[in-house]
C-alpha positions as YAML, in Angstrom:
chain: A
units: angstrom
residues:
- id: 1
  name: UNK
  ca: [34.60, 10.12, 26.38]
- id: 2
  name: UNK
  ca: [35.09, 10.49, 22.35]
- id: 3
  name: UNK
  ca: [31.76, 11.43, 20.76]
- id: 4
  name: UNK
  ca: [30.90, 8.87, 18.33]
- id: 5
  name: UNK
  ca: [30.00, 10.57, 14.91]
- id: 6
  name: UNK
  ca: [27.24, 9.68, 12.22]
- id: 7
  name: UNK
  ca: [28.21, 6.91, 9.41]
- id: 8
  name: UNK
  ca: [26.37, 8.83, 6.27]
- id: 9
  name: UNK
  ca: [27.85, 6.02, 3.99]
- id: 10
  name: UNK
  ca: [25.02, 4.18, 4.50]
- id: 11
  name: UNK
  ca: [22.20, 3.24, 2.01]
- id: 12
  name: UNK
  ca: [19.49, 5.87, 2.37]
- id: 13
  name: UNK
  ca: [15.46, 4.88, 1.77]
- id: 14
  name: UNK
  ca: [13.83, 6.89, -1.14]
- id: 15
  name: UNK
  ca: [12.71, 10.50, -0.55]
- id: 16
  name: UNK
  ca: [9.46, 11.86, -0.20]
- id: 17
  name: UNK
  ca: [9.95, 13.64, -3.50]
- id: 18
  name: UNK
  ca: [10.94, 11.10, -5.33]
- id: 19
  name: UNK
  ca: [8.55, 8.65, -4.54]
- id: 20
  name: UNK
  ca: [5.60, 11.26, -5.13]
- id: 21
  name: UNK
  ca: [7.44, 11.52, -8.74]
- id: 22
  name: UNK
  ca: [7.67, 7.81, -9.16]
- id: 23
  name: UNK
  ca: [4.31, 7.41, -8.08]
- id: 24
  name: UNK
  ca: [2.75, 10.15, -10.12]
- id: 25
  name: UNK
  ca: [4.59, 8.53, -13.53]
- id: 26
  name: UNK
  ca: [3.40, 4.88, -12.74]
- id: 27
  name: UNK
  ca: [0.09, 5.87, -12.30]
- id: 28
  name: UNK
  ca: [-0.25, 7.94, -15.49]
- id: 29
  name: UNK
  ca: [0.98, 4.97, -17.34]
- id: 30
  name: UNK
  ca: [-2.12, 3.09, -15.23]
- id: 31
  name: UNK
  ca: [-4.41, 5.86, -16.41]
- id: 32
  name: UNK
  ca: [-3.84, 6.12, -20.45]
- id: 33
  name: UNK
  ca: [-3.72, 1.82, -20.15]
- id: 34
  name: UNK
  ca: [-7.20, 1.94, -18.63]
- id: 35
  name: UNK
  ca: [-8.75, 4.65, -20.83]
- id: 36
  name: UNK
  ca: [-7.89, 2.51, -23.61]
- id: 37
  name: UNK
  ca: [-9.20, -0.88, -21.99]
- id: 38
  name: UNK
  ca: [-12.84, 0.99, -20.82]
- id: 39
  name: UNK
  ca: [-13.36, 1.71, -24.39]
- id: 40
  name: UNK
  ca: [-12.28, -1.03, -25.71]
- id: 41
  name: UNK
  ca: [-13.94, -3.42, -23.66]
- id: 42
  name: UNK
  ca: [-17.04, -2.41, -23.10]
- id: 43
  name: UNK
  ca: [-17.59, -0.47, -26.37]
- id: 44
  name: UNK
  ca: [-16.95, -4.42, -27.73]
- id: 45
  name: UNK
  ca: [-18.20, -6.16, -24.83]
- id: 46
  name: UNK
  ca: [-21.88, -4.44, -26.04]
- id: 47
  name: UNK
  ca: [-21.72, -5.10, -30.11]
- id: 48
  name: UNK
  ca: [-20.32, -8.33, -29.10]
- id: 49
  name: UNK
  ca: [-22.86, -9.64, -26.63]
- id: 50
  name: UNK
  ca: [-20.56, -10.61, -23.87]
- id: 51
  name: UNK
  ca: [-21.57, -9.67, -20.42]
- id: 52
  name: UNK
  ca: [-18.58, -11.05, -18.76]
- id: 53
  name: UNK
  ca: [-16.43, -8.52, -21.12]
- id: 54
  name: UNK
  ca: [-18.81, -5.28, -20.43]
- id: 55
  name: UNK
  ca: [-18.07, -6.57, -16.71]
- id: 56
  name: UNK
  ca: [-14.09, -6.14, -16.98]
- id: 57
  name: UNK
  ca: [-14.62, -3.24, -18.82]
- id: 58
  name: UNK
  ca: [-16.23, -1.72, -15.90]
- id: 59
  name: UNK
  ca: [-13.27, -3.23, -13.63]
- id: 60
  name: UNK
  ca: [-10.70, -1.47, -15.94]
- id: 61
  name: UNK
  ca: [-12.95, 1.35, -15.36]
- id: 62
  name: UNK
  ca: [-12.84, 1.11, -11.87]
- id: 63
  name: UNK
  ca: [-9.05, 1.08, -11.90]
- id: 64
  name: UNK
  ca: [-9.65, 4.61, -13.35]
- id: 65
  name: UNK
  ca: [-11.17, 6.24, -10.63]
- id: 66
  name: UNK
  ca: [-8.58, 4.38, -8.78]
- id: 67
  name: UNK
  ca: [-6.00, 5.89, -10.15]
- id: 68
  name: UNK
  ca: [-7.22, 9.42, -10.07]
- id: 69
  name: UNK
  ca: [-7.51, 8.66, -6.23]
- id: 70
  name: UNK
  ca: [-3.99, 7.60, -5.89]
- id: 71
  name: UNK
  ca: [-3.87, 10.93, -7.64]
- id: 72
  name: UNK
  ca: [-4.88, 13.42, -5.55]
- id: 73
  name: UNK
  ca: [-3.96, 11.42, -2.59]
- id: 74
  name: UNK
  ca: [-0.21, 11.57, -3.34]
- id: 75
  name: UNK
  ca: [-0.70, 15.16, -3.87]
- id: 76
  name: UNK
  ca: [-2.09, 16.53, -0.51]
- id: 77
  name: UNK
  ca: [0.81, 13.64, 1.26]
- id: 78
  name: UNK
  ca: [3.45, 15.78, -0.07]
- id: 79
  name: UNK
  ca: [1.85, 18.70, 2.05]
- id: 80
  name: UNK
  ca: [4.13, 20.20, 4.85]
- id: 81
  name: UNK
  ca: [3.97, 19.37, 8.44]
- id: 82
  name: UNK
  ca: [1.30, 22.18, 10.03]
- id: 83
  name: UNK
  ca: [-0.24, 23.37, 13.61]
- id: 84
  name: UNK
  ca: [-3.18, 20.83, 13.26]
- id: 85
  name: UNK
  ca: [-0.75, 17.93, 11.69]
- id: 86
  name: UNK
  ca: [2.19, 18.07, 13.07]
- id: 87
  name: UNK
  ca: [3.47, 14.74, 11.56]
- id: 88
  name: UNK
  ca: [2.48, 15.70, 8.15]
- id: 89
  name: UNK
  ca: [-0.45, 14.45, 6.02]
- id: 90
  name: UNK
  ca: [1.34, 11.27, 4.94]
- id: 91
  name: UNK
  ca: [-1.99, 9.43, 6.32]
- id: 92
  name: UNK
  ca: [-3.48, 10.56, 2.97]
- id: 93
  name: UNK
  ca: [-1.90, 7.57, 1.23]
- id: 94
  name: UNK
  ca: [-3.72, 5.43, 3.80]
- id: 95
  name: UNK
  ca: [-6.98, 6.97, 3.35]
- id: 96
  name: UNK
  ca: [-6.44, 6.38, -0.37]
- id: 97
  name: UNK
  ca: [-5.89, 3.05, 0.23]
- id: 98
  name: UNK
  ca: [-8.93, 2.84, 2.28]
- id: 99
  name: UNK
  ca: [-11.14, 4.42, -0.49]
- id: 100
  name: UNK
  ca: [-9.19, 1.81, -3.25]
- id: 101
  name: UNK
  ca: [-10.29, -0.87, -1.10]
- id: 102
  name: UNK
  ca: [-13.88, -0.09, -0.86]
- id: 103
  name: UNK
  ca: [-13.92, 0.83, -4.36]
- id: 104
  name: UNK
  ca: [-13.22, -2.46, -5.55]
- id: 105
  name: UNK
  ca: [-15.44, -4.00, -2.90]
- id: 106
  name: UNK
  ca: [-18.70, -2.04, -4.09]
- id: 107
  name: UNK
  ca: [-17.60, -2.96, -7.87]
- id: 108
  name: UNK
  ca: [-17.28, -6.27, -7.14]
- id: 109
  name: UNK
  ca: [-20.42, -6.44, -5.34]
- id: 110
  name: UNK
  ca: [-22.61, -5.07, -8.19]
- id: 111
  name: UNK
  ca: [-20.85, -7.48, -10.80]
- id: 112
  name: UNK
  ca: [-22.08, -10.17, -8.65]
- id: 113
  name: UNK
  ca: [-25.93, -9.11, -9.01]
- id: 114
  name: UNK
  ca: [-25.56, -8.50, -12.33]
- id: 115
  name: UNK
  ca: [-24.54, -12.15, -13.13]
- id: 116
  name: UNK
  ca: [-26.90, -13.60, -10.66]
- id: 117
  name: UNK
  ca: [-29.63, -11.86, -12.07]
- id: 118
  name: UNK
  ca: [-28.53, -12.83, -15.52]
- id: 119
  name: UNK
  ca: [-27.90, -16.44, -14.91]
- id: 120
  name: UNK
  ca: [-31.69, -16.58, -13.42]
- id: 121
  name: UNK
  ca: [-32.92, -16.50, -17.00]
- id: 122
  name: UNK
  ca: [-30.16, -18.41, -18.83]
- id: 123
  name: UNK
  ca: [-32.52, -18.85, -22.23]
- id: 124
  name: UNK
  ca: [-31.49, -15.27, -22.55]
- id: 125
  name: UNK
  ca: [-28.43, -15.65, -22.78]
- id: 126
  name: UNK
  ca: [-27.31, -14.54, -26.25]
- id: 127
  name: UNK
  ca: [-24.20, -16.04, -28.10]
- id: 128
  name: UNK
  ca: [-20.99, -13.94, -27.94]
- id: 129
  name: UNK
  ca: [-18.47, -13.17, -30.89]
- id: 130
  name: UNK
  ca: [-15.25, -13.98, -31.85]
- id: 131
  name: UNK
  ca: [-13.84, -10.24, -31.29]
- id: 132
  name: UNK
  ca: [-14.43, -10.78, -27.83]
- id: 133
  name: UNK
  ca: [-12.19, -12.93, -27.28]
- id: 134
  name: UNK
  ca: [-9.44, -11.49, -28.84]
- id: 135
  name: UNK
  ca: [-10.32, -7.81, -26.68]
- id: 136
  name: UNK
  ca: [-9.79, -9.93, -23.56]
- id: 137
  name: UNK
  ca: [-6.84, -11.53, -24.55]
- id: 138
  name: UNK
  ca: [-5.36, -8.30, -25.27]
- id: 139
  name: UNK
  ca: [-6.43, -7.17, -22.00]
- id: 140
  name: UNK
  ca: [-5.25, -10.06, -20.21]
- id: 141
  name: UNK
  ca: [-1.55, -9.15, -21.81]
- id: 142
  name: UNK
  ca: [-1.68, -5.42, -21.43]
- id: 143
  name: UNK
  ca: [-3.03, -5.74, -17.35]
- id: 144
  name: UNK
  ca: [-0.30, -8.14, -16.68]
- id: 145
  name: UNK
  ca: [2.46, -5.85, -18.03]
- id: 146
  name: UNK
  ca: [0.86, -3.27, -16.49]
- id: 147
  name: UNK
  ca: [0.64, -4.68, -12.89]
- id: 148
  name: UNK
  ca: [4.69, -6.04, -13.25]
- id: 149
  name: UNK
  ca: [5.53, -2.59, -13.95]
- id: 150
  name: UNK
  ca: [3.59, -0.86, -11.00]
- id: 151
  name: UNK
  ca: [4.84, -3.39, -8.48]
- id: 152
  name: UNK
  ca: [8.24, -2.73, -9.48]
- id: 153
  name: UNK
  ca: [7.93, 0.96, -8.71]
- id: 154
  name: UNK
  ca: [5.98, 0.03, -6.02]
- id: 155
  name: UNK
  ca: [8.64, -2.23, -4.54]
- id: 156
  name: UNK
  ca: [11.54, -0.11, -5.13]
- id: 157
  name: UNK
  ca: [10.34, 3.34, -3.33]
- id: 158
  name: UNK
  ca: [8.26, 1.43, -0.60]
- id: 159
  name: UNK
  ca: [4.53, 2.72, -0.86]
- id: 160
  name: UNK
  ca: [2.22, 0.75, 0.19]
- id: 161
  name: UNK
  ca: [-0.61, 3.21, -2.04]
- id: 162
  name: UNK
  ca: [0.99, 1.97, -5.05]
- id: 163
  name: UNK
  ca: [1.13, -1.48, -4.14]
- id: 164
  name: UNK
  ca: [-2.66, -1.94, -3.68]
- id: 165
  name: UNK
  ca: [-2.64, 0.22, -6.86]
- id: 166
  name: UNK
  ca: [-0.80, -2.68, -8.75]
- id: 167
  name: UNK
  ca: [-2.63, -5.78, -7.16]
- id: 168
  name: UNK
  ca: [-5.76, -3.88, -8.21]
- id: 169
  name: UNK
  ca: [-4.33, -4.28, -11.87]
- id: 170
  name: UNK
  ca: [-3.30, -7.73, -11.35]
- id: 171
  name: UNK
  ca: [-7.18, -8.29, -10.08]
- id: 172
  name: UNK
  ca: [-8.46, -7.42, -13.54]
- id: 173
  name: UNK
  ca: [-5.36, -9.37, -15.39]
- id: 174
  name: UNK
  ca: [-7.06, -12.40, -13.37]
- id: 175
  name: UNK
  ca: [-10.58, -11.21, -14.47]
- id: 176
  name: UNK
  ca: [-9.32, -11.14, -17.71]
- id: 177
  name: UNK
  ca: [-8.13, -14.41, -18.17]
- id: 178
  name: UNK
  ca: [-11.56, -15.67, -16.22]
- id: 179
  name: UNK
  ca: [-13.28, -13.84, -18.67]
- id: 180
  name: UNK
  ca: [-11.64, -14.67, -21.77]
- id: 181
  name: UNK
  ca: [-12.43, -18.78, -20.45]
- id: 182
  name: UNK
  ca: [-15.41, -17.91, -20.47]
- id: 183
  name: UNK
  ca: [-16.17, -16.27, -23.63]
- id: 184
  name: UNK
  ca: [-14.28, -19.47, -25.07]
- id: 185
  name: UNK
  ca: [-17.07, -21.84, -23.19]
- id: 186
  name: UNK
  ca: [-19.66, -19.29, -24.99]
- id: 187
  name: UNK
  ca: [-18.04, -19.82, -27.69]
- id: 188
  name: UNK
  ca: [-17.98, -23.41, -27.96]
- id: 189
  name: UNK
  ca: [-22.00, -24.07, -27.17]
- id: 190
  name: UNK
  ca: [-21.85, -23.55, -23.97]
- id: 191
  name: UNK
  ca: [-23.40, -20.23, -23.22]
- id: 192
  name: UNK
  ca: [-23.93, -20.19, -19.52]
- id: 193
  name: UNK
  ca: [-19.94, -19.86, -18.87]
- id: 194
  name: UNK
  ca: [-20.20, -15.89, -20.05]
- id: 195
  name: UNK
  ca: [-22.00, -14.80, -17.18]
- id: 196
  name: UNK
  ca: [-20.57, -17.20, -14.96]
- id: 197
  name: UNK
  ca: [-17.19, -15.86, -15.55]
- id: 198
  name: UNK
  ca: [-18.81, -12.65, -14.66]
- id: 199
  name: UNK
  ca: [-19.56, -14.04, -11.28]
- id: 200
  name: UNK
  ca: [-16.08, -15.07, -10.24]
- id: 201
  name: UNK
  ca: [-14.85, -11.60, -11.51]
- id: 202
  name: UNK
  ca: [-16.94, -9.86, -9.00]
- id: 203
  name: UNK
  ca: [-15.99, -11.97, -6.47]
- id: 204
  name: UNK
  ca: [-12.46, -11.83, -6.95]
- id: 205
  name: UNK
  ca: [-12.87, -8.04, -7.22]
- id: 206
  name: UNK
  ca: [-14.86, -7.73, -4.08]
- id: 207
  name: UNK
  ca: [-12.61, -10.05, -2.07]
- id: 208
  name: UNK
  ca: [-9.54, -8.07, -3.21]
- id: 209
  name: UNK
  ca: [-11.41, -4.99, -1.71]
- id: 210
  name: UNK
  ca: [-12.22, -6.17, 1.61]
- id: 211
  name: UNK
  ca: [-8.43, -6.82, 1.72]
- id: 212
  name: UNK
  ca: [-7.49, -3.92, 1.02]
- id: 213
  name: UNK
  ca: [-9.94, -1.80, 3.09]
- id: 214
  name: UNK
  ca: [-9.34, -4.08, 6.18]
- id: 215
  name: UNK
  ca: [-5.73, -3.11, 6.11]
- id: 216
  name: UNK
  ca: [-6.03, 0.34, 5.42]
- id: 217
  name: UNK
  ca: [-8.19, 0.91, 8.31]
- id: 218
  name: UNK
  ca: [-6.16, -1.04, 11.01]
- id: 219
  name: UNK
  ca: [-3.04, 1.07, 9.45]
- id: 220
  name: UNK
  ca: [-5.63, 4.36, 10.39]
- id: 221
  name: UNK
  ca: [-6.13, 2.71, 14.07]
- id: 222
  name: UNK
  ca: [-1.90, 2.57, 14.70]
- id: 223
  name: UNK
  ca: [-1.26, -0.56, 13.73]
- id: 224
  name: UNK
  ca: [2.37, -1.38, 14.24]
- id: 225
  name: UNK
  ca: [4.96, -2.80, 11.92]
- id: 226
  name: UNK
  ca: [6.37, -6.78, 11.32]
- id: 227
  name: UNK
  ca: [8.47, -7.92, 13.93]
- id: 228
  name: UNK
  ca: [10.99, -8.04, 11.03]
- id: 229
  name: UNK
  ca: [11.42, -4.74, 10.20]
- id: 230
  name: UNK
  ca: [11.33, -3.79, 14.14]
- id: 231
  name: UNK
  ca: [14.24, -6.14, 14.82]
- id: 232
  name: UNK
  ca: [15.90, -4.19, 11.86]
- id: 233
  name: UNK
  ca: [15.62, -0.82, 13.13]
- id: 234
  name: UNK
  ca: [16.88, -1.93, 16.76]
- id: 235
  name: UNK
  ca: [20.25, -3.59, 15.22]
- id: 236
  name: UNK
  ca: [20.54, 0.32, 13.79]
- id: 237
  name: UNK
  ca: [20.16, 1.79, 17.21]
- id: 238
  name: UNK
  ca: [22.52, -1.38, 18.77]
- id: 239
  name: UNK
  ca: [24.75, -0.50, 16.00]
- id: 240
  name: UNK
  ca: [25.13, 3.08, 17.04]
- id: 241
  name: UNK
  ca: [28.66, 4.25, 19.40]
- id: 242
  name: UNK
  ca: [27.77, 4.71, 22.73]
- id: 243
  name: UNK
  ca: [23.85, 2.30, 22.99]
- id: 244
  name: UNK
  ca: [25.00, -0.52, 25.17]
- id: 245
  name: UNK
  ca: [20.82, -1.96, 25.05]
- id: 246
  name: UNK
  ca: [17.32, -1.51, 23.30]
- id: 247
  name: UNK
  ca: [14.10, -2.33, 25.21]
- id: 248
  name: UNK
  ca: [10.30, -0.64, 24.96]
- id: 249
  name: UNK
  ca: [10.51, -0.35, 21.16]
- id: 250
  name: UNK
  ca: [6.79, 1.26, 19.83]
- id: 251
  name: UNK
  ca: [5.55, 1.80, 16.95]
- id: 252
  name: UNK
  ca: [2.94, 3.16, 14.15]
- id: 253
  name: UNK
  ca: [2.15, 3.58, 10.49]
- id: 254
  name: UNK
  ca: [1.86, 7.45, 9.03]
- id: 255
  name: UNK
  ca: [1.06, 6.39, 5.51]
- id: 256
  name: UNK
  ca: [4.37, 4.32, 4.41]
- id: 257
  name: UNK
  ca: [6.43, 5.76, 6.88]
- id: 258
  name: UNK
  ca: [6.84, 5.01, 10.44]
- id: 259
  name: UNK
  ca: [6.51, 7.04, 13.93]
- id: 260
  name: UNK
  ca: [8.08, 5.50, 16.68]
- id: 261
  name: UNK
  ca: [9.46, 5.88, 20.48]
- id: 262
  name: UNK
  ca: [12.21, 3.26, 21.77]
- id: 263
  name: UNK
  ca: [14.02, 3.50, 25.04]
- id: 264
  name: UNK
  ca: [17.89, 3.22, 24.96]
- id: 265
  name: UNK
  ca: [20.62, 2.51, 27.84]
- id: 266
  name: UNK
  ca: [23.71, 4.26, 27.93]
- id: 267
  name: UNK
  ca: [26.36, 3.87, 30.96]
- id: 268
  name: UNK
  ca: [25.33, 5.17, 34.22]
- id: 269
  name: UNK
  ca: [28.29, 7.46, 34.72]
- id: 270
  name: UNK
  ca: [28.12, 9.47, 30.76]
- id: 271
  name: UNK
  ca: [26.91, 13.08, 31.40]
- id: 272
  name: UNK
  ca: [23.58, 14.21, 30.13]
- id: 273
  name: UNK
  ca: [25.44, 15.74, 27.45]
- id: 274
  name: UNK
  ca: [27.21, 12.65, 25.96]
- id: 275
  name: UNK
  ca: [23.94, 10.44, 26.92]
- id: 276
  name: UNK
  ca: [22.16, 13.37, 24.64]
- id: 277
  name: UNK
  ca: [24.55, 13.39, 21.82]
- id: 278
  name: UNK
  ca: [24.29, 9.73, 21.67]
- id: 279
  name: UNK
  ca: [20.66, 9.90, 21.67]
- id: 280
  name: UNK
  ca: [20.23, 12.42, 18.74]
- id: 281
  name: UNK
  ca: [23.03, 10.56, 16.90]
- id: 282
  name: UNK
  ca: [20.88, 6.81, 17.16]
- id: 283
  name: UNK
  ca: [18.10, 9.14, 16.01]
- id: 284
  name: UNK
  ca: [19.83, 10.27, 12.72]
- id: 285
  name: UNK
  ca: [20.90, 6.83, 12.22]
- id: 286
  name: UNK
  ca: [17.31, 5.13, 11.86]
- id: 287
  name: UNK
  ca: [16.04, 8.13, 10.11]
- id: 288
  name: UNK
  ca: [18.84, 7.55, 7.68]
- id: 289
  name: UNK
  ca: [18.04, 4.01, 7.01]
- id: 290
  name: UNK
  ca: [14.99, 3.30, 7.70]
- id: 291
  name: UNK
  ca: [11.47, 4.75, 6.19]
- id: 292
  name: UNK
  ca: [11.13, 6.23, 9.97]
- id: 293
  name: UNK
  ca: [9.67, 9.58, 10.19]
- id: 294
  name: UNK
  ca: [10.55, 10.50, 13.62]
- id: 295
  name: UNK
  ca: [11.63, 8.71, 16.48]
- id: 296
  name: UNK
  ca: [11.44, 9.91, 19.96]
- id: 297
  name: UNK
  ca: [14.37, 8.28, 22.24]
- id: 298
  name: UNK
  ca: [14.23, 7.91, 25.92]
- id: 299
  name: UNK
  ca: [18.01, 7.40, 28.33]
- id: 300
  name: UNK
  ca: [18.22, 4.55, 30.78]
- id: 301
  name: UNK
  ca: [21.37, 3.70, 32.52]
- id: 302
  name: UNK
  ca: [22.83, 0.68, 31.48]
- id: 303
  name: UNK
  ca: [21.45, -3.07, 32.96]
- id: 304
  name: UNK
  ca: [19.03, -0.99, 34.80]
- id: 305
  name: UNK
  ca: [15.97, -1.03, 32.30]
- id: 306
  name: UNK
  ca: [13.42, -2.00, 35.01]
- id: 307
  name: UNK
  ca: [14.23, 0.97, 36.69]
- id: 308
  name: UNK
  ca: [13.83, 3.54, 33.69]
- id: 309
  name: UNK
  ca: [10.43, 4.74, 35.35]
- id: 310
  name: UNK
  ca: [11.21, 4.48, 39.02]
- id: 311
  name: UNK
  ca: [10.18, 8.06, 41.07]
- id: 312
  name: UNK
  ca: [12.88, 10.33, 41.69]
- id: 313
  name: UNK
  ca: [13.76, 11.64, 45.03]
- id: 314
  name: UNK
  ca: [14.60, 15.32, 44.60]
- id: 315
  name: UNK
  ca: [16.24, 17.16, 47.56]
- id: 316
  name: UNK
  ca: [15.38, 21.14, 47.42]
- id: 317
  name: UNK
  ca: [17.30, 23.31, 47.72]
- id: 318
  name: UNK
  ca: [17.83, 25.82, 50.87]
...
């Protein structure tokens, strides 16, 4: 039997280097936008009088300490495979995630008794200025820009970090237009609408973090991957010379990338040579196009996959 040899023409998925370097640049360009916004907003938030702005200054402030998460968690990812993880330390992006997620959920949380407690004694309310406005307007453009170019990055290398990182800028573009409303209702006589827009800002803040918390910690307990990309990976491994089926296909989530075992048939009469050649070749293939990190393969002889696990009768020897 002719070996079958590896197809490297094939599009290959992002490396781990350069998505640590596109996610370190996008989330700079996250950090120097939110400096700016903190200031901004709450520094005019308080000499304007509008509680609702003070409140997405703290979100933009939030997204901060985000960012310096996503930080330091893309950092230690990049670490090398060691004795006590031997798959890496790409589960810091997850953990990251995790911490993003609860983040936003405790922010949200506090903006919501701040504008309860505020709309409990309304006559206090006082009226808001003009400048306001115009700082959350900004910051409705500059968080919108900002989010379109972090999912972009986010979409293009695959990291599922940097895409909670961007929907947590698209959460305060939403605030931001909530919040600009309801400096306008201020604005126009109607002074409850200031802290009221404060209370759907923590709300959407705090419903964004559940999200993302929920997600990241079902990722941390092995969750698997869509049926889609599954169905993907097993054309690959169909694809390859010499796999004549595909059954038992497993799998699990090490940050954005993927550790998985699949069992493939092979004709009954190869020799454990060719049926290992075209195991380690299916290998290279998925690990090639696909964000797999490892895949362990297991031989079954062709339209025999019931019988993959069946005992073996060995005969000693004299």
């Amino acid at each position: 039997m002719k070996l079958p040899q590896l197809d490297s023409s094939e599009d290959t998925p992002y490396t781990a280097a350069e998505r640590a370097a596109a996610a370190s640049r996008s989330t700079w360009v996250s950090v120097v936008v939110n400096v700016l916004l903190t200031v901004l907003q709450i520094t005019v938030g308080i000499f304007a009088k509008s509680q609702a702005l003070i409140a997405d200054g703290i979100h933009s402030l939030s997204d901060l300490v985000a960012d310096f998460v996503v930080l330091v968690a893309n950092h230690f990812s990049q670490k090398d495979a060691d004795d006590d993880h031997p798959y890496g330390h790409h589960r810091y992006e997850t953990a990251a995630s995790l911490v993003l997620g609860l983040l936003l959920l405790l922010v949200g949380l506090g903006m919501l008794w701040s504008a309860a407690h505020k709309l409990e004694s309304p006559e206090l309310i006082p009226e808001v200025h003009s400048m306001a406005l115009w700082v959350a307007l900004a910051a409705l453009v500059a968080k919108e820009m900002l989010f379109r170019y972090m999912l972009a990055v986010a979409t293009r290398v695959k990291s599922s970090m940097l895409v909670a990182n961007a929907w947590h800028a698209r959460s305060d573009a939403a605030s931001s237009l909530v919040v600009g409303l309801g400096i306008m209702g201020n604005l126009l006589g109607y002074p409850l609408l200031d802290p009221i827009a404060a209370l759907i800002v923590g709300f959407m803040v705090g419903k964004m973090g559940w999200t993302f918390a929920w997600d990241a910690m079902h990722d941390l307990m092995d969750r698997g991957i869509d049926e889609s990309e599954i169905q993907a990976i097993r054309q690959t491994l169909l694809e390859t010379e010499g796999v004549s089926g595909v059954h038992n296909i497993r799998t699990r989530k090490m940050g954005d990338l993927i550790v998985m075992d699949a069992h493939i048939e092979v004709e009954a009469t190869l020799t454990v040579e060719q049926g290992h050649h075209i195991a380690v070749l299916a290998r290279e293939r998925v690990l090639l196009n696909h964000r797999v990190l490892d895949l362990m393969t297991h031989i079954d002889p062709w339209k025999r996959p019931d019988h993959d696990h069946d005992p073996v009768n060995i005969i000693p020897t004299p």
